[in-house]
C-alpha positions as CSV (number, residue, x, y, z in Angstrom):
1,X,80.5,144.2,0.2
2,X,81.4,143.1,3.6
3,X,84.7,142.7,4.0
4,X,86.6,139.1,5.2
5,X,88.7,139.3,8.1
6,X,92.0,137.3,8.2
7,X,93.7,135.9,11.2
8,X,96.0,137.7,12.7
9,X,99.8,136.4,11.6
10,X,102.0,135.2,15.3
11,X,105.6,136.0,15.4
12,X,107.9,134.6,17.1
13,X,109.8,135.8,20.5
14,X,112.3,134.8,22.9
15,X,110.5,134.5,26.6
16,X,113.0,133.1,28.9
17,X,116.7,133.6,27.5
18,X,118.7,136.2,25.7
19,X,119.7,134.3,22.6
20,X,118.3,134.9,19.3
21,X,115.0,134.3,18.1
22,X,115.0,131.4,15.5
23,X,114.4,132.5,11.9
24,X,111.5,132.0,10.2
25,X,112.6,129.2,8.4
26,X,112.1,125.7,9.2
27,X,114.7,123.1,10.3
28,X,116.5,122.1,7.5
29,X,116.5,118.6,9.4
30,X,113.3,117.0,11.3
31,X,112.7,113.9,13.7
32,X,110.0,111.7,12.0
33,X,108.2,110.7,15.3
34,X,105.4,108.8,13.2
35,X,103.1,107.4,15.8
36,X,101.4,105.0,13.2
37,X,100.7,101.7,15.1
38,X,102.6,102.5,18.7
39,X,101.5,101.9,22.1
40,X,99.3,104.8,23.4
41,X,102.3,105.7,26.1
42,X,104.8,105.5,23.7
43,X,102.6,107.6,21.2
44,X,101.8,110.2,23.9
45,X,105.5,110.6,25.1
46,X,106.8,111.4,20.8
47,X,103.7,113.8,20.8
48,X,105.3,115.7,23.6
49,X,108.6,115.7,22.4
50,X,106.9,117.2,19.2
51,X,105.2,119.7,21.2
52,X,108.8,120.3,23.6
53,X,110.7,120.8,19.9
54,X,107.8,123.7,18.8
55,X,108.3,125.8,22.7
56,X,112.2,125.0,22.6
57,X,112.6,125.9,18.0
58,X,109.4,128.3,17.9
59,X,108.0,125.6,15.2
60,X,104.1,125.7,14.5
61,X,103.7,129.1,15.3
62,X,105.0,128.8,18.5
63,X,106.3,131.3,20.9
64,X,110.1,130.4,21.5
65,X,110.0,129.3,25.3
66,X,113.5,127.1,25.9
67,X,112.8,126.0,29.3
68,X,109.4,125.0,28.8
69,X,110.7,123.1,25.8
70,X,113.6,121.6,27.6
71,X,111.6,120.2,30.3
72,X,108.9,118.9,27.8
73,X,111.1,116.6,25.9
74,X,113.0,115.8,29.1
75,X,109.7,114.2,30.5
76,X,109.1,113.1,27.1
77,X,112.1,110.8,27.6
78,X,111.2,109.6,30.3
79,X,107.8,108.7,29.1
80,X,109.6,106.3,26.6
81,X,110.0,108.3,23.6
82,X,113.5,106.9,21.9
83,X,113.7,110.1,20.0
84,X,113.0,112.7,23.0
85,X,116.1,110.3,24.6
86,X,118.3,110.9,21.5
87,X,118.0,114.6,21.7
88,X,118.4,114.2,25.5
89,X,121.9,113.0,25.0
90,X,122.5,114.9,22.5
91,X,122.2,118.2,25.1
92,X,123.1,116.3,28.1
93,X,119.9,117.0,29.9
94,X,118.2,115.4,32.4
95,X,120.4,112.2,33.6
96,X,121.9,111.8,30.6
97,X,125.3,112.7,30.0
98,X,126.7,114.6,27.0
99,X,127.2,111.6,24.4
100,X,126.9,112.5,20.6
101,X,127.8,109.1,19.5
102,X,124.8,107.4,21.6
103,X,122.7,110.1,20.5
104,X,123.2,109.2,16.7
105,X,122.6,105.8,17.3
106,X,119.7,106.3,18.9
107,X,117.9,108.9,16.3
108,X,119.7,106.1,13.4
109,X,117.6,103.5,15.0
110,X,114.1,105.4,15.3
111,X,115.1,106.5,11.5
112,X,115.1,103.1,10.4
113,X,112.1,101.8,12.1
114,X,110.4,104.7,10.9
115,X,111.1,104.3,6.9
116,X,110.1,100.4,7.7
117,X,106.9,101.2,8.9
118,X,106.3,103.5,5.9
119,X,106.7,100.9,3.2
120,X,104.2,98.4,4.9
């Protein structure tokens, strides 16, 4: 009987800070950033915020790298993703200052598009 070789499992690790590695469990919140009938930019720039959230949370198996994340979703802003700017101001990073509130409003507003576009 030959015998069938699994993948090996990747862990998790903290690369560029000395905080603490994110558990193993998912978020108990996520950002829908549905790309169902956007404008390729638009599309590209939520598809690297999604891919800035995995380096900066360590989601989809990968390795926890902050800065790389951080500088992802940054550019992801800037790109035009509404979401990537939400969680901009929610950190204050890149111009954006510090603002909670805006922040909110911003992620309310990409909510409800989002649960529109899913009932049509």
């Amino acid at each position: 009987h030959q015998q069938e070789q699994l993948p090996e499992r990747s862990h998790r690790s903290n690369t560029d800070d000395n905080t603490s590695t994110v558990s193993s469990q998912r978020n108990e919140w996520s950002i829908n950033t549905s790309t169902k009938n956007l404008p390729a930019t638009k599309q590209e720039a939520d598809v690297q915020f999604q891919e800035g959230w995995d380096h900066l949370m360590g989601d989809h198996y990968k390795i926890i790298n902050r800065k790389l994340g951080q500088s992802l979703i940054v550019e992801a802003m800037e790109k035009g993703s509404k979401v990537a700017e939400g969680f901009c101001r929610f950190r204050g990073w890149g111009d954006c200052e510090l603002d909670h509130d805006h922040a909110f409003g911003i992620f309310a507003s990409e909510s409800s598009k989002s649960s529109h576009d899913s009932c049509s």
